[in-house]
Every structure is written in C-alpha cells, then in structure tokens.
VEXTI-681663 format. One record per residue (C-alpha): x negated, y negated, z negated; chain. Coordinates in nm, 2 decimals. Layout:
N
R     c1     c2     c3 chaine
R      X      Y      Z      A
...
//
This chain:
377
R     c1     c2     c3 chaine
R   0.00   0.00   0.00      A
R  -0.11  -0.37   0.13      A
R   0.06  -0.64  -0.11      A
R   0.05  -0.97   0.17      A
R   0.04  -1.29  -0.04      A
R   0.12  -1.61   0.14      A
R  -0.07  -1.91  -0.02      A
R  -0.42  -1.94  -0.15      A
R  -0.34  -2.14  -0.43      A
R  -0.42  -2.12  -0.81      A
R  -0.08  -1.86  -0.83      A
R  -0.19  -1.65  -0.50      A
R  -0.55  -1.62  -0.57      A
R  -0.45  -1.54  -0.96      A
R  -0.21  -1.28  -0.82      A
R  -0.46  -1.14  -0.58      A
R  -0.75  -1.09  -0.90      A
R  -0.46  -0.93  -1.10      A
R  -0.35  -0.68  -0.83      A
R  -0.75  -0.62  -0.72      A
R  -0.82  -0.54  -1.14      A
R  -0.53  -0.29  -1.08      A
R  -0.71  -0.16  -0.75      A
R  -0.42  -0.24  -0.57      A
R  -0.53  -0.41  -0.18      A
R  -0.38  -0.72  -0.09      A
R  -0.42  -0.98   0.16      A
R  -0.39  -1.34   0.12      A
R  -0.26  -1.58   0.40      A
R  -0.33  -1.96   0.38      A
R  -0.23  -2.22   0.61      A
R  -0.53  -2.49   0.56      A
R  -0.80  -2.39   0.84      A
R  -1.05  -2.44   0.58      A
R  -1.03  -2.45   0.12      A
R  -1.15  -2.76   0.04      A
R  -1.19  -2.89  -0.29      A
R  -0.91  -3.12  -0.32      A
R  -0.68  -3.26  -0.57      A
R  -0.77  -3.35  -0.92      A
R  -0.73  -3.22  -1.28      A
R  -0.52  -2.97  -1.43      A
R  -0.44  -2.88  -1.78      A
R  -0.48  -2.45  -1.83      A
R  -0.26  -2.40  -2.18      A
R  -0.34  -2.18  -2.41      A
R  -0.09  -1.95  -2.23      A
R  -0.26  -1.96  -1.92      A
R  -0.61  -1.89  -2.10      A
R  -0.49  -1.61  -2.25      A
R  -0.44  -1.43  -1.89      A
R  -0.76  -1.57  -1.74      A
R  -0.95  -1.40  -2.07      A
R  -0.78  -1.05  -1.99      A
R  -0.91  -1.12  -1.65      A
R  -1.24  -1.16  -1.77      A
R  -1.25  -1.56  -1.65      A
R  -1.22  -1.71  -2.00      A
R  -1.62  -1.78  -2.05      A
R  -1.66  -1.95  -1.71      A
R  -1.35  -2.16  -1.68      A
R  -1.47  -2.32  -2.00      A
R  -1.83  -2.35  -1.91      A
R  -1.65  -2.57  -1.63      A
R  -1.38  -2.76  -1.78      A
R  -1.36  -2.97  -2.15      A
R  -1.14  -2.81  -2.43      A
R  -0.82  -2.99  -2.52      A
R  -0.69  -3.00  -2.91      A
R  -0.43  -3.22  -2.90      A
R  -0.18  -3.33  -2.70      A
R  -0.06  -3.70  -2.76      A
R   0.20  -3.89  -2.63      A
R   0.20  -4.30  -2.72      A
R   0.29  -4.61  -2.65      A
R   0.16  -4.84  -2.39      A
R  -0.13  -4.95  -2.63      A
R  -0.26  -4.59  -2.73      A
R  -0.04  -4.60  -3.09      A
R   0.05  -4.23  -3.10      A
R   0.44  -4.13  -3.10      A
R   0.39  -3.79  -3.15      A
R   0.10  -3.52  -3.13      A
R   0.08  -3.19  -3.08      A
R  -0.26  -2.99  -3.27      A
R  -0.28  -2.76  -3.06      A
R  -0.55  -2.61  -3.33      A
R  -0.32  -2.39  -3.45      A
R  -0.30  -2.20  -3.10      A
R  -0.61  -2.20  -3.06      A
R  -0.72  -2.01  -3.38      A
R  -0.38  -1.82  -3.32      A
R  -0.50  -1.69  -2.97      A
R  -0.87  -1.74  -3.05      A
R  -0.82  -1.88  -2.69      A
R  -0.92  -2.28  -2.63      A
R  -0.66  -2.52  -2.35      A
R  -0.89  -2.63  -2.10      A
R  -0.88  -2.94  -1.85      A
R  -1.05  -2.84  -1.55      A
R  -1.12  -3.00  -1.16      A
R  -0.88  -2.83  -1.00      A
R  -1.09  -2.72  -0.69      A
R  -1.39  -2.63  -0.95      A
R  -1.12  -2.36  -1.08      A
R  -0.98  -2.28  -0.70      A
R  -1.38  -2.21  -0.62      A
R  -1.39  -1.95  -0.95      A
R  -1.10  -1.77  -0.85      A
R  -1.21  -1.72  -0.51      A
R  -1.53  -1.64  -0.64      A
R  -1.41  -1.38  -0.88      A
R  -1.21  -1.20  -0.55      A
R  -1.41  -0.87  -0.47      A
R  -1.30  -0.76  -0.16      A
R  -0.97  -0.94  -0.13      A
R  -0.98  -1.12   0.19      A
R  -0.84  -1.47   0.28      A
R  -0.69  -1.57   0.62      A
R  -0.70  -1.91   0.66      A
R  -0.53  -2.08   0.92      A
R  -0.27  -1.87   0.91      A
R   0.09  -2.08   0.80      A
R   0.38  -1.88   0.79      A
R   0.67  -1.96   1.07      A
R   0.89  -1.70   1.05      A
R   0.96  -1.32   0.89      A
R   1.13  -1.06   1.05      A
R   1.27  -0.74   0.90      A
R   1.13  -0.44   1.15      A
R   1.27  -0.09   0.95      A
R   1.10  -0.08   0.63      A
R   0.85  -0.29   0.68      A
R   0.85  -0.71   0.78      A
R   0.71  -0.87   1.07      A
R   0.51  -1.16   0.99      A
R   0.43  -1.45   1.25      A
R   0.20  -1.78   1.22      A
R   0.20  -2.09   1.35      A
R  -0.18  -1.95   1.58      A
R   0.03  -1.71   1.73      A
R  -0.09  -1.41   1.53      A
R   0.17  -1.13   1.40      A
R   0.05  -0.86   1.14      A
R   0.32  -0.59   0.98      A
R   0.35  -0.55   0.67      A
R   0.55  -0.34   0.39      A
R   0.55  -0.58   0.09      A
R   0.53  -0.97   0.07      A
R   0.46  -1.21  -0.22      A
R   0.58  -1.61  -0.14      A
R   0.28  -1.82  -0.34      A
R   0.36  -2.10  -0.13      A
R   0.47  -2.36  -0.32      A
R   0.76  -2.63  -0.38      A
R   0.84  -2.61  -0.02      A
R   0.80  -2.22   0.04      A
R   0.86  -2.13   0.37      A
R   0.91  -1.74   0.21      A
R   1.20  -1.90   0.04      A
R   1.36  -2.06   0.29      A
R   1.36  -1.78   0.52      A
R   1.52  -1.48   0.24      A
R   1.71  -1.81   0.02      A
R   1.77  -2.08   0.22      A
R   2.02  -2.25  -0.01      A
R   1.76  -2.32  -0.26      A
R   1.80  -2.70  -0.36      A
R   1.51  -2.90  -0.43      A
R   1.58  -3.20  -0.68      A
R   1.36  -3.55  -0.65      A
R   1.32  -3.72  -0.97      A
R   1.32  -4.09  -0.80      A
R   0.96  -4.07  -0.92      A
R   0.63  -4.17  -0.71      A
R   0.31  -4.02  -0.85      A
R  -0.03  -4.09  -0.81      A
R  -0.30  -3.87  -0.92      A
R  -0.75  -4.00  -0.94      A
R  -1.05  -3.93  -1.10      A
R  -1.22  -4.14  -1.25      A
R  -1.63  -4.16  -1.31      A
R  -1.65  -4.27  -1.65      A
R  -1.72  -4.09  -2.02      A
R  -1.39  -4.14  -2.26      A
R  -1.47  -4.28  -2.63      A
R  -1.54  -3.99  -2.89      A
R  -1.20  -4.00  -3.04      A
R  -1.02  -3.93  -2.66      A
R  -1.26  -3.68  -2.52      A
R  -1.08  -3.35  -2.62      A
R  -0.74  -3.50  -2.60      A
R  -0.49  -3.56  -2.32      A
R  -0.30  -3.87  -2.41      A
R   0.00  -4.00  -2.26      A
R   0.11  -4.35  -2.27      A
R   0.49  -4.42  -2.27      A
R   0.61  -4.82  -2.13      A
R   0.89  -4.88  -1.96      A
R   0.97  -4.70  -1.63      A
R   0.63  -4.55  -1.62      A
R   0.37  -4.38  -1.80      A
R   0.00  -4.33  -1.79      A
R  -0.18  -3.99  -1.85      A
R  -0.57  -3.89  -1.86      A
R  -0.81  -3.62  -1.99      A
R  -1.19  -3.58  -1.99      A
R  -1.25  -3.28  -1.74      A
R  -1.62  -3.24  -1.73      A
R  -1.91  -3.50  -1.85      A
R  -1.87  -3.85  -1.67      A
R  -1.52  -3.75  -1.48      A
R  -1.15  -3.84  -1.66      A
R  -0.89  -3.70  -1.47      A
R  -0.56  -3.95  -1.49      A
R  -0.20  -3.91  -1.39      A
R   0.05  -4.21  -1.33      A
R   0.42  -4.28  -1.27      A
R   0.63  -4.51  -1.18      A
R   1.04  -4.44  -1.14      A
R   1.26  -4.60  -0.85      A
R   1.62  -4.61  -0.73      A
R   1.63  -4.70  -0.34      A
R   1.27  -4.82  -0.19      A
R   0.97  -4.56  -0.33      A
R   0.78  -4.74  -0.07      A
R   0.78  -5.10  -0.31      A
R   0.48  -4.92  -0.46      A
R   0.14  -4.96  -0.36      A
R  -0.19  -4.78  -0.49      A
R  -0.31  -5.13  -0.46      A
R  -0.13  -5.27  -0.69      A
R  -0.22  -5.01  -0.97      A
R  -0.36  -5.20  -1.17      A
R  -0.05  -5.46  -1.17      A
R   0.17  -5.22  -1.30      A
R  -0.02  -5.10  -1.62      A
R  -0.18  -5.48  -1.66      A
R   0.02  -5.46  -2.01      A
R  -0.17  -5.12  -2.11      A
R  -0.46  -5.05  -2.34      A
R  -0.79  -5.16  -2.19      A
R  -0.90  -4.80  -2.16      A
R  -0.59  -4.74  -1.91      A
R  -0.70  -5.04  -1.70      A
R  -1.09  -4.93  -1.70      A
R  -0.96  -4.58  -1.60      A
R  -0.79  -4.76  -1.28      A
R  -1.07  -4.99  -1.20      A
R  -1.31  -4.72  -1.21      A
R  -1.13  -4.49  -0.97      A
R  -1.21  -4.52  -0.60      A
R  -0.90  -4.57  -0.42      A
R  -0.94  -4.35  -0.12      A
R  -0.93  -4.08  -0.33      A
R  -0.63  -4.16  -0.54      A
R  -0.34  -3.87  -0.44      A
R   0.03  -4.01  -0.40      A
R   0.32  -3.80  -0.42      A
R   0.74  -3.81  -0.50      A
R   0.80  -3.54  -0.82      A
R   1.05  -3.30  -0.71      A
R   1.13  -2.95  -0.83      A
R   1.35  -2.67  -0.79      A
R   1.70  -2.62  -0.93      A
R   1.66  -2.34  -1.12      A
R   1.78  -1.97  -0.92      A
R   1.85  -1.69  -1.05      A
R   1.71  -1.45  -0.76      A
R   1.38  -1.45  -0.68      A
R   1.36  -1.11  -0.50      A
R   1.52  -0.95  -0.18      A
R   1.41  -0.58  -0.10      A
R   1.05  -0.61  -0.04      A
R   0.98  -0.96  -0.10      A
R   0.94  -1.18  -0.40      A
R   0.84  -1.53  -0.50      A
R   0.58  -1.64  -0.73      A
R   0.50  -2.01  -0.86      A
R   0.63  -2.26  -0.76      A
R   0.82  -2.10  -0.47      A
R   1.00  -1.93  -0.76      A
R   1.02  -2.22  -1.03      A
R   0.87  -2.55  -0.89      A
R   0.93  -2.76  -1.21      A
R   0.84  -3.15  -1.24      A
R   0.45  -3.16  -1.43      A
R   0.59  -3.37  -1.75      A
R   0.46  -3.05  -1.99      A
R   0.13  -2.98  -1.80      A
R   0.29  -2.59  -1.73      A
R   0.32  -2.55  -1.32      A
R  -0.01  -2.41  -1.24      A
R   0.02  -2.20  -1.61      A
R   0.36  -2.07  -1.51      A
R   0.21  -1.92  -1.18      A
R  -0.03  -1.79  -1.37      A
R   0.18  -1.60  -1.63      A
R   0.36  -1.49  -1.27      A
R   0.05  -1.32  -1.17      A
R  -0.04  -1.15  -1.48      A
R   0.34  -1.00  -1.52      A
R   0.37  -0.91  -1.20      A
R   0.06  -0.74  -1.15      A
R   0.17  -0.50  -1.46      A
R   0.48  -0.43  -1.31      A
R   0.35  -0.34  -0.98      A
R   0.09  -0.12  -1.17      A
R   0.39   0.07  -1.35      A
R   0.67   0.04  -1.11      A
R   0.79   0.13  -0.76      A
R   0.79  -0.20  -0.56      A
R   1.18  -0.31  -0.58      A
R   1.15  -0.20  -0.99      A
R   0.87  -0.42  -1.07      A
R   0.99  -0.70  -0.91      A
R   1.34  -0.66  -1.05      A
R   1.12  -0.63  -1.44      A
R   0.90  -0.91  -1.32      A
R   1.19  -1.14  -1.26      A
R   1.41  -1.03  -1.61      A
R   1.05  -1.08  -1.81      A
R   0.96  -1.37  -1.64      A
R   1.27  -1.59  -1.53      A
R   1.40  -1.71  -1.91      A
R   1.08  -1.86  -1.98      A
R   1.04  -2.05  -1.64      A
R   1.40  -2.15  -1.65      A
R   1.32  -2.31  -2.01      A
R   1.00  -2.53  -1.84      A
R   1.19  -2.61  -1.54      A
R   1.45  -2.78  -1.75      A
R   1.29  -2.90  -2.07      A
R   1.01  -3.07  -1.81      A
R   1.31  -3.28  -1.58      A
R   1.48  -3.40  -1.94      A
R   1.15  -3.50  -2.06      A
R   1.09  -3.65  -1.74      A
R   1.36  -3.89  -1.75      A
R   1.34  -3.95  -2.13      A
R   0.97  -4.10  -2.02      A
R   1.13  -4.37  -1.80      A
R   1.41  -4.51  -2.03      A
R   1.40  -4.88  -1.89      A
R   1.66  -4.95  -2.17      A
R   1.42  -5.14  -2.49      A
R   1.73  -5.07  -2.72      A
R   1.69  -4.67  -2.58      A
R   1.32  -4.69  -2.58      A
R   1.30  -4.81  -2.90      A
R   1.54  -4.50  -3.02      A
R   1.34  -4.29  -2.81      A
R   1.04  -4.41  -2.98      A
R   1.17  -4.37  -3.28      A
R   1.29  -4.05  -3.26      A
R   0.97  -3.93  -3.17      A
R   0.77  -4.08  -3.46      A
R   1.01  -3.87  -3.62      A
R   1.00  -3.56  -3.52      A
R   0.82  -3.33  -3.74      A
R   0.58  -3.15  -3.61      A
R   0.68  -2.80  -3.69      A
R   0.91  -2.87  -3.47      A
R   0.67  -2.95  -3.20      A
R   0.49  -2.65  -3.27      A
R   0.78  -2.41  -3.30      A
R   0.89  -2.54  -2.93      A
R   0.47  -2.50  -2.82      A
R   0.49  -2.13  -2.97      A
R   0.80  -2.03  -2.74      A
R   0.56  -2.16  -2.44      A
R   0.22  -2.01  -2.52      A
R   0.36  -1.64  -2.63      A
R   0.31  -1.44  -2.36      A
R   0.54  -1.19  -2.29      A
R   0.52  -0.81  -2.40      A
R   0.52  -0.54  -2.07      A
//
C-alpha cells in the first residue's frame, strides 16, 4: 500500500514521518516547483512537542527555535491582561513550547524524510474514482493511480472541494500581516509571546532564534480591506509600546506577508471511502490561539496509529471520532476569541479588559490542559 499525500506542508510532511516510522510508503505531491523557505514564525505547543518528541524531532527543533513560558495577552502598552505559565505543562510533559522559523522547521522535517519522496510541481486539478483505486491529475499534465489519498492541502484544499464541495469558508473581516524582524527582545520578553490588545487590532511577537523576533499584526474592517497599507504600519500602532514600534521599523517591508483570516465552518465528515483530510483542509481555524500548524500535527500522529492498527476506511473513521472534538473546540474557541480582540466599543473593551484581569488562572490552565492532552489510541 502507497498512502499519496497532497501538500508538502508542516501537516503532510508530519504525516509522511509518521507513516514512514510505521514503515508504511507514501508519496507526497506539492504544487510549488520548488520548497523555499518562506513565511515567518510559528508557535509548536506543548501539544505539538509532545508528537515531534515521539518522532524523535524534540532535541533539534529546540536546538533551532527559543522556548516559550508564557503566553501573555496586554494592552496596547505591554500591561498584562492575562498570562498563561505555561510552566506547569512543561514540567507536566517534560516537553518545552517552541517558536521556531517556520521554513527552519519545514527544512527538519524534510530532512528527517528517509526515503519518502516529494513531487514538486505537481498541484492537484482533479480526482477521478477508476474501481478501487483514484485517478489523480495535475496541472503539468501528469496522472498517477492511486488506492489511498490524504488532502494536506490547506484552507483552500482542492481534495476538499472535489469529495465536499459544500464546505464554507468563513472570512473574519480581518487583514493580516505577518514579518520578522532583526533585532534581540529585552530579557523580560525573550521566552514569551505577548500580545497587545487596542482597539480594532492587536500586535503579537516572539523571539524565534538570537537576533530574529517574529511578529503578527491585525487590523479588522467592514467593506474596503484594501484601506490598509503595509506602509502605513507604523501609523496604525503609533499609540503602542515603543518596543511594538521598534519591531515595525526594524522589519524590512518586502518581506512583510499580508493576508485576510478566514477558516473553515466546522464539518463533520472528513472522509469519503478512500480519501481523507488532514489540517487545515479538515479544520482551517483563524490563528488567535497559536494551534493551526499543532492541530495538523496532532492529525498526523493520530492518524498514522490508526492506519498502523486499522484497515484504511476503519482508521480514518477512528481518526476522525479521536480527532474531530478537539479541532472542532480550536476552530471555535479561536473565531470567538478573534472577535473578542477587536471590540472597537471602549465601554466593551473596557469589560473585556476587565474581565480578563479577572479571570483566574486555573481557569486559563484548566482550558490550556484540554488543548495540550493528547489523545489516547
């Protein structure tokens, strides 16, 4: 048996280590003629650790990245609102959260592949059912057979839209832009992620590795996304704590990533005979708790044991009952606290401030717990 996985992303390649460690062969199919080491940072929970250790990645993924032990979320000047010591999971799980260069973490994984190989410039047009089996045709013209298929192809999976095509994807009315910056944090910030709260937007950033700060900023709208300029960056957070505007200035802006924040409504059927999603062609959920890339993850690791036990349409029938709760909870927890972050209101920011300061945190914990328990094949 061939397992074909389309999308040579952090969930594919993930998926492809897991099913390689259970010496099952698979093939990955990617559309980009060649991986390059794009995009920025990425938070790796202490969820998504805990697979990467079974997987025997823990040791060099933090070699790579910076180790994250708290998560904070303040107001515009850096005042904290509400913190989450993530301490407690970390001696829990003996297992650290890391913040890593996203393409440094692409480059272990396809690193760690044995004999698992990639096909790039291969995207994905179409999928025909021939018997048993599935015909599979690119965009170069190429057509390959094949018995079982695994959709790691993101937010807009063409997998999905060929077995579910009634999926709905939901935009937040929220533009994104995404930089690193060449600069060492202050002591106090450098194993934190902090995320300032103002009014219609918010400001994010984490050390990754010595002299680079990975940052994350938002800004809602109702009717024109296209008001907003990466010029004007450091306009809209003028009001901010120095080391936001530092962040900005710092950041060369051809290499500042823009993008709306959609997801996925959740679904509650994420196989069809021989085929199955993974990711966020499964889940897509907005990134307001750090958990898209971990989710894929968790997807790998689950699935992988269920293939290993199972006969294909059982494991991915298990996969999805052991898996789907949990991603349903992200993908809906993350778009509340989404638009909770861009209260334009002051009398509802203030309650929302409020009611953060507030909040104890065994409560934050108990909510972190649910998240960063993996679950038991």
């Amino acid at each position: 048996m061939i397992i074909d996985i389309i999308g040579a992303g952090i969930g594919g390649l993930t998926t492809a280590i897991a099913l390689e460690q259970k010496g099952i062969k698979a093939r990955i199919f990617e559309q980009t003629e060649r991986i390059k080491p794009v995009g920025a940072g990425i938070i790796l929970a202490n969820n998504a650790m805990q697979v990467y250790e079974k997987l025997g990645l823990q040791k060099i993924i933090e070699d790579n990245g910076n180790s994250i032990s708290s998560m904070n979320i303040t107001n515009s000047n850096l005042k904290p609102l509400s913190k989450i010591d993530l301490s407690y999971f970390e001696q829990k799980h003996t297992i650290k959260n890391i913040a890593i260069h996203r393409g440094k973490l692409q480059k272990i994984l396809i690193d760690k592949l044995k004999y698992t190989k990639i096909e790039l410039n291969h995207k994905l047009t179409s999928i025909e059912k021939n018997g048993n089996d599935y015909f599979l045709k690119f965009e170069n013209g190429k057509q390959i057979q094949s018995s079982t298929v695994l959709g790691a192809d993101g937010l807009n999976s063409i997998v999905r839209q060929k077995i579910f095509p009634n999926n709905k994807i939901r935009n937040a009315n929220q533009i994104c832009w995404r930089g690193i910056a060449e600069c060492e944090l202050p002591v106090k910030f450098r194993n934190e992620l902090n995320e300032a709260w103002g009014k219609s937007e918010r400001f994010g950033f984490v050390q990754i590795a010595k002299n680079k700060v990975y940052w994350y900023a938002l800004k809602a709208f109702k009717n024109n996304k296209n008001k907003f300029s990466i010029n004007d960056l450091d306009q809209y957070f003028s009001t901010y704590n120095s080391i936001i505007k530092d962040i900005i200035k710092l950041t060369k802006k051809e290499k500042i990533y823009t993008a709306e924040i959609s997801d996925l409504k959740p679904t509650s059927i994420w196989y069809k005979e021989k085929i199955c999603l993974i990711g966020d062609a499964a889940h897509a959920t907005t990134p307001n708790m750090g958990q898209g890339a971990c989710q894929a993850i968790e997807d790998a690791f689950v699935l992988s044991e269920c293939l290993y036990t199972y006969e294909i349409t059982k494991a991915f029938s298990e996969y999805q009952k052991l898996r789907l709760p949990k991603a349903h909870l992200v993908v809906k927890t993350s778009w509340f606290i989404g638009k909770m972050a861009h209260f334009k209101n002051p009398i509802s920011i203030g309650l929302r401030n409020q009611m953060l300061r507030l909040t104890p945190s065994s409560v934050n914990r108990k909510q972190n717990e649910q998240i960063f328990q993996l679950v038991e094949i």
